[in-house]
C-alpha positions in Angstrom: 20.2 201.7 118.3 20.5 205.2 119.4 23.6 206.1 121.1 23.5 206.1 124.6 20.5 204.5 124.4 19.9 202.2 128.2 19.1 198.5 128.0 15.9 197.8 130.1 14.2 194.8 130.9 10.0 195.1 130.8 8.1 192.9 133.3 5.7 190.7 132.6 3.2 192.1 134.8 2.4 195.9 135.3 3.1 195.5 139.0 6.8 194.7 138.3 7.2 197.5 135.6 10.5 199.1 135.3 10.4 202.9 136.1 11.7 204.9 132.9 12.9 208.9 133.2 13.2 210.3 129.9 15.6 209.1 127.2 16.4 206.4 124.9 15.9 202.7 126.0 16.5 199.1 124.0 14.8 196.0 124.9 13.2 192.9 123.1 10.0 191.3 122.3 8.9 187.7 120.9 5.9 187.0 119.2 2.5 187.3 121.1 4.8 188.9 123.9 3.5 191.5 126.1 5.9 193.8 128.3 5.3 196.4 130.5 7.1 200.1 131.5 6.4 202.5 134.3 6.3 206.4 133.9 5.9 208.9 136.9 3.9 211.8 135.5 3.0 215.1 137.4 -0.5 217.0 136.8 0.6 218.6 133.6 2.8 217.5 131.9 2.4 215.8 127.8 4.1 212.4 128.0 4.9 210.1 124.8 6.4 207.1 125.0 7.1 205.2 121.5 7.9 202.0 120.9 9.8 201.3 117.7 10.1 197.5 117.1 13.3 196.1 114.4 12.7 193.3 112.3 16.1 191.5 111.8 18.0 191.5 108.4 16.1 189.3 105.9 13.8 188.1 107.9 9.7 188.0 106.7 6.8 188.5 109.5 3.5 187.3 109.4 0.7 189.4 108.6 -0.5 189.3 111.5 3.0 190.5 113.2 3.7 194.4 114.6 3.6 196.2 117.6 1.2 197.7 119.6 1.8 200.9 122.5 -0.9 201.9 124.6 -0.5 203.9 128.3 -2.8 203.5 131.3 -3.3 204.5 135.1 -2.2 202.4 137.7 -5.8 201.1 137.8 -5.8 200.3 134.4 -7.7 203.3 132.5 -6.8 203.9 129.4 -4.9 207.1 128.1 -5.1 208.6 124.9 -6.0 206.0 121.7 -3.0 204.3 121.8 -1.6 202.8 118.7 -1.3 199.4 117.1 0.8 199.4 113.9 1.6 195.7 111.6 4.4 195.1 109.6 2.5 194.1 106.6 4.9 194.7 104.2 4.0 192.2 101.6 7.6 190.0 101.6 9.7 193.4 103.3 10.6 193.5 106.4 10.7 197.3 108.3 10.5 198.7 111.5 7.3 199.8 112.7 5.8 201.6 115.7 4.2 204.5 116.9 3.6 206.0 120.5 1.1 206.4 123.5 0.2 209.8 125.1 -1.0 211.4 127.9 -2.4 214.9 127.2 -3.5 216.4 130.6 -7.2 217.2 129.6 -9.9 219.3 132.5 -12.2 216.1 133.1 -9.8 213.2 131.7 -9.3 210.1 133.6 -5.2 210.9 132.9 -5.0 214.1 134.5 -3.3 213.3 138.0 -0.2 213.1 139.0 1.2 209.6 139.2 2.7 206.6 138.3 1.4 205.1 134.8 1.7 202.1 132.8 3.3 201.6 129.4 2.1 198.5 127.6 4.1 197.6 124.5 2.6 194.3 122.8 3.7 191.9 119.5 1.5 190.7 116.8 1.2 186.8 116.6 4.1 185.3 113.8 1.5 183.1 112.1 3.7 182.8 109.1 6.5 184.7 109.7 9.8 184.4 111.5 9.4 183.5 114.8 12.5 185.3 116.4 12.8 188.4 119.0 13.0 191.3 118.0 14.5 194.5 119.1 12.8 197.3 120.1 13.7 200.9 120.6 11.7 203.5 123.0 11.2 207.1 123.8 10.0 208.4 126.4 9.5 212.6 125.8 8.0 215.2 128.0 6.0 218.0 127.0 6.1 220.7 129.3 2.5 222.7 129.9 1.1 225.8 128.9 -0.2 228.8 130.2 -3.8 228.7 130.7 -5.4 230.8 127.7 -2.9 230.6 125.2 -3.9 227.1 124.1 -5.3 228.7 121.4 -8.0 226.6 118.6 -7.6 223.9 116.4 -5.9 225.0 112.9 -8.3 226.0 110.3 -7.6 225.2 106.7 -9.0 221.6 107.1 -7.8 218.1 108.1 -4.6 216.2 107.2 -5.0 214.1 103.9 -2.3 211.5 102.4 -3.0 213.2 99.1 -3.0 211.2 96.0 -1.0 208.8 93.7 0.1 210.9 90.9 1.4 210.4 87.6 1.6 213.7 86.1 2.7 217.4 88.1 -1.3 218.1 87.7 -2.0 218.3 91.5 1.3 218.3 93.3 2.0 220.2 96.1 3.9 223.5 95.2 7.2 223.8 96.8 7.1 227.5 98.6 10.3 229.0 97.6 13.9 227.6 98.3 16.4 226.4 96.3 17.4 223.2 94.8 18.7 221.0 97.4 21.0 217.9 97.4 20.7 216.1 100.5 21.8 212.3 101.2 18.8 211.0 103.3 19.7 209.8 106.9 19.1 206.1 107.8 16.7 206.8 110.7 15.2 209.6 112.4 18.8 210.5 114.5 20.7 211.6 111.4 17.7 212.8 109.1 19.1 215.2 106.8 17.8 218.6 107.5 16.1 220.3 104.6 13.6 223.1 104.3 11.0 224.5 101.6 12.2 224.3 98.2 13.4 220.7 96.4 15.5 218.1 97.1 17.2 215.7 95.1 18.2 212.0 96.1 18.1 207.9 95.6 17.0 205.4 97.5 18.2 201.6 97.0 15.6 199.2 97.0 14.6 198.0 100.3 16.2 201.5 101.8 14.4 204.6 103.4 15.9 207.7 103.2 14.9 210.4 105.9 15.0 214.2 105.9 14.1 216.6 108.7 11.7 219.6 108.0 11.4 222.2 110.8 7.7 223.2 110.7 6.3 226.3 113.1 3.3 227.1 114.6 0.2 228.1 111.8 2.3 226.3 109.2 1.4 223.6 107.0 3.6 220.8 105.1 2.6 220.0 101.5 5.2 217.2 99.8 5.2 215.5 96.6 8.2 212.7 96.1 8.5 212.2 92.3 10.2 208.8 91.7 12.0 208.9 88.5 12.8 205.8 85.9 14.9 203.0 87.3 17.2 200.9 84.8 15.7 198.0 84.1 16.1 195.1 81.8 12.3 194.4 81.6 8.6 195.6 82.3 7.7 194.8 85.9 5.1 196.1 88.6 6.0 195.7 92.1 2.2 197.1 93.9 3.5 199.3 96.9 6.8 199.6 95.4 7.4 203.1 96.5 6.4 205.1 99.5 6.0 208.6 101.1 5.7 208.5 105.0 5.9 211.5 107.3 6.0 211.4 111.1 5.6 214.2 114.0 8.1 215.5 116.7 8.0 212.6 119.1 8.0 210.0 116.2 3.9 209.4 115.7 2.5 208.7 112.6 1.1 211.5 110.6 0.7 210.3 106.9 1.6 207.5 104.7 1.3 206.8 101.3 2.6 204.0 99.2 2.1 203.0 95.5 2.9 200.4 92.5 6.1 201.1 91.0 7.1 199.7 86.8 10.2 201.8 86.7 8.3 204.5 85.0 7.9 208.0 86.7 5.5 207.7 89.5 4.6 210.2 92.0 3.3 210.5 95.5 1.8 213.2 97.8 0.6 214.4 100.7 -0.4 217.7 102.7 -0.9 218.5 106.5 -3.4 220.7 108.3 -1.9 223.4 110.0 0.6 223.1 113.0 -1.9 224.0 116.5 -1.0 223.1 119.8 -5.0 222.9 119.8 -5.4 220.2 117.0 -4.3 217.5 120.3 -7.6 218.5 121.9 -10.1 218.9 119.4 -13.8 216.9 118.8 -13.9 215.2 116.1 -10.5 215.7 114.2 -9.1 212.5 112.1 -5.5 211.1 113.6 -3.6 212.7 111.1 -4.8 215.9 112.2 -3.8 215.5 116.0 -0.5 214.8 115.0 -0.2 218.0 113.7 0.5 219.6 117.5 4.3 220.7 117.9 6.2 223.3 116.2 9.5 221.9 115.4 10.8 218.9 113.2 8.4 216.5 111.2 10.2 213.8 109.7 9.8 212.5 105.9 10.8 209.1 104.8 11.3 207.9 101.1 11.2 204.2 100.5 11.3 201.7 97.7 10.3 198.5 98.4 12.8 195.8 98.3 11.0 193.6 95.8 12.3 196.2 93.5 16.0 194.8 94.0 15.1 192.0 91.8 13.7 194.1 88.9 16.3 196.8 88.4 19.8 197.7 88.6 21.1 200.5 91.3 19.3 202.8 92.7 15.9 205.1 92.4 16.2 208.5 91.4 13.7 210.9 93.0 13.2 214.8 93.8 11.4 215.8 96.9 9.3 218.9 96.2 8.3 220.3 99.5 6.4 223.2 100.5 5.8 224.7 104.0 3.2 227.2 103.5 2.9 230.6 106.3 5.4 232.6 108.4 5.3 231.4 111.7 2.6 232.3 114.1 2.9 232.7 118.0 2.5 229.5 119.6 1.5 228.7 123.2 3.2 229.9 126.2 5.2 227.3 127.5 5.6 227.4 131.5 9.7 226.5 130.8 11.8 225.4 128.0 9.8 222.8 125.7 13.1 221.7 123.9 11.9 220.1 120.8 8.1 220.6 121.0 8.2 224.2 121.5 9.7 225.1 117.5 13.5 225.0 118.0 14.8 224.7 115.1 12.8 227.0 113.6 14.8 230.8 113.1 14.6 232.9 115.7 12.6 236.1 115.6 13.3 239.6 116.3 13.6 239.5 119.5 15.6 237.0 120.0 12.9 234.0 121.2 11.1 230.8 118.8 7.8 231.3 117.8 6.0 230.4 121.1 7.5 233.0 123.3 10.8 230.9 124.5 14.3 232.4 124.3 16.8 230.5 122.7 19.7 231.7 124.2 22.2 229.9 122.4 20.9 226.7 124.7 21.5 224.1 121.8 18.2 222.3 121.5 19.2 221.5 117.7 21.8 219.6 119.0 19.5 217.8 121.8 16.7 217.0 119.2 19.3 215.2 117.1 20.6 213.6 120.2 16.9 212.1 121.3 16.0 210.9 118.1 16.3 207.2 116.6 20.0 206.0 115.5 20.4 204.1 112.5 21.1 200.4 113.2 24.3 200.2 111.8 25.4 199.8 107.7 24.0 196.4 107.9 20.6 197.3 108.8 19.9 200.2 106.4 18.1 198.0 104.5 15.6 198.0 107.3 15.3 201.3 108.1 11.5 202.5 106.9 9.3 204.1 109.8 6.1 201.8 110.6 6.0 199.1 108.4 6.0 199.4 104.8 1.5 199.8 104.8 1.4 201.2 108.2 -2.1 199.1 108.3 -3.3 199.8 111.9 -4.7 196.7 113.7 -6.1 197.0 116.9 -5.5 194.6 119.7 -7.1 193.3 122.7 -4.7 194.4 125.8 
């Protein structure tokens, strides 16, 4: 898990529900479990708290099995969607997860300061292995903004996975940068960093590689993966045998695709709306689209499913052609330092601050973003490490 990560115990009733601060925190779950977390929340501050759940080496879940997140109010009303994500990864076994928010909204039932309720619920292992599993959480806080400068959801349309390709007919356009060789990380805590241009790699079967692209305000990410030929000794399909995933600043789910894989070329793609601190708030905007609310690192994970193993020999070639598209735009005013939601990483401008108004003054926040994100599990679990399940299907729950 992630280093320095605290072991914590969830109750078995909201009453009893440990108190988190913000951080990294392991803890376990069995099938059909349910466990519960406490937050203390002020009147304005974003909170996300993700839950991240580890299927053990080798082991198979039921379709039914994943993990659910949700948050409420000490009297039980509901904040945000929540999430509820299964493994479902058709004979693979890889983490899965997602968060629950609170967004401080005029007229929402969230909006006071408080003590809340993180709920953090397992599928049923109909099928499946039957063991505990580990789990992983964050809990991140999003400082608030100025009044005013919330600004309007991005304009240039919604978040869409993009589509299967098998020729460069439709792919995203990489804008500018050079040819980049970049060994994936093993989770989100050692993501390689990597910026617009290409990037070349492999990916054993049953791995994920991830890479960290910092995306600013007004910008959007467009990505193809092209998977190259595999040596094989004969003609195979493995359906979802490759994957493109991308996920947001505090580890959400933005986009995943997967496809069937015969060893041949095979591409996938997908493109983002714009970054808005606005997109959170908006009517009628698909999931994909809120995600799409913090200036700073989105993560990319590259996958090949591990029924490949069987069918060739090494690894998967591929080559990352990624595109963030606009110079950064001003972002919100932040009341203090935002750390990794307030564009960080990003290069700083003029005038010495991030695109959102906050000086950097040589405070580090790189080196604090790497620090809260997810570890790898350890050489013997790389196998595992793919974000959210290997279909991501969401399944919603009855808390």
């Amino acid at each position: 898990m992630a280093p320095g990560a605290n072991p914590v115990k969830g109750a078995a009733t909201a009453g009893d529900a440990p108190l988190l601060a913000e951080g990294m925190y392991t803890d376990s779950l069995k099938p059909g479990a349910t466990k519960y977390y406490g937050v203390e929340l002020d009147d304005a501050s974003s909170a996300y708290v993700s839950a991240i759940a580890v299927p053990r080496e080798g082991s198979v879940p039921g379709a039914q099995d994943g993990i659910g997140v949700s948050m409420r109010t000490a009297d039980g009303r509901r904040c945000g969607l929540g999430h509820q994500r299964t493994f479902a990864a058709q004979g693979g076994a890889y983490p899965t997860g997602d968060y629950a928010e609170r967004v401080v909204e005029p007229r929402g039932v969230c909006r006071g300061a408080g003590r809340y309720v993180v709920t953090v619920t397992r599928g049923e292992a109909t099928g499946g292995s039957t063991a505990a599993l580990p789990i992983e959480l964050a809990y991140m806080s999003e400082p608030a903004v100025r009044k005013g400068t919330e600004g309007s959801p991005a304009a240039g349309g919604k978040s869409t996975p993009g589509a299967a390709q098998e020729s460069a007919a439709s792919r995203p356009a990489a804008s500018g940068g050079a040819e980049q060789s970049a060994e994936g990380g093993t989770g989100f805590n050692d993501a390689a960093e990597v910026r617009a241009g290409s990037v070349k790699g492999s990916v054993e079967p049953g791995d994920t590689r991830f890479y960290r692209v910092p995306v600013g305000w007004g910008q959007r990410l467009r990505v193809t993966a092209d998977f190259g030929a595999a040596p094989s000794g004969s003609a195979f399909h493995a359906a979802n045998g490759v994957r493109l995933a991308l996920s947001n600043t505090a580890r959400g789910l933005v986009a995943n695709r997967n496809g069937g894989y015969q060893g041949k070329p095979k591409s996938l793609s997908l493109e983002t709306a714009p970054v808005a601190y606005a997109n959170r708030l908006g009517a009628g905007l698909d999931a994909a689209t809120k995600a799409m609310r913090f200036a700073g690192a989105y993560y990319l994970q590259v996958s090949v499913h591990p029924a490949v193993a069987g069918k060739v020999s090494g690894s998967v070639p591929f080559t990352l052609r990624i595109g963030v598209e606009g110079e950064p735009a001003k972002g919100p005013e932040y009341v203090k330092d935002p750390g990794e939601f307030g564009g960080s990483m990003l290069p700083l401008a003029g005038d010495g601050t991030v695109p959102g108004g906050v000086r950097d003054g040589g405070s580090g926040r790189s080196d604090r973003l790497r620090l809260v994100g997810y570890a790898g599990v350890g050489t013997g679990s790389v196998l595992l490490l793919g974000l959210g399940g290997w279909s991501l299907a969401a399944r919603r729950w009855k808390n």
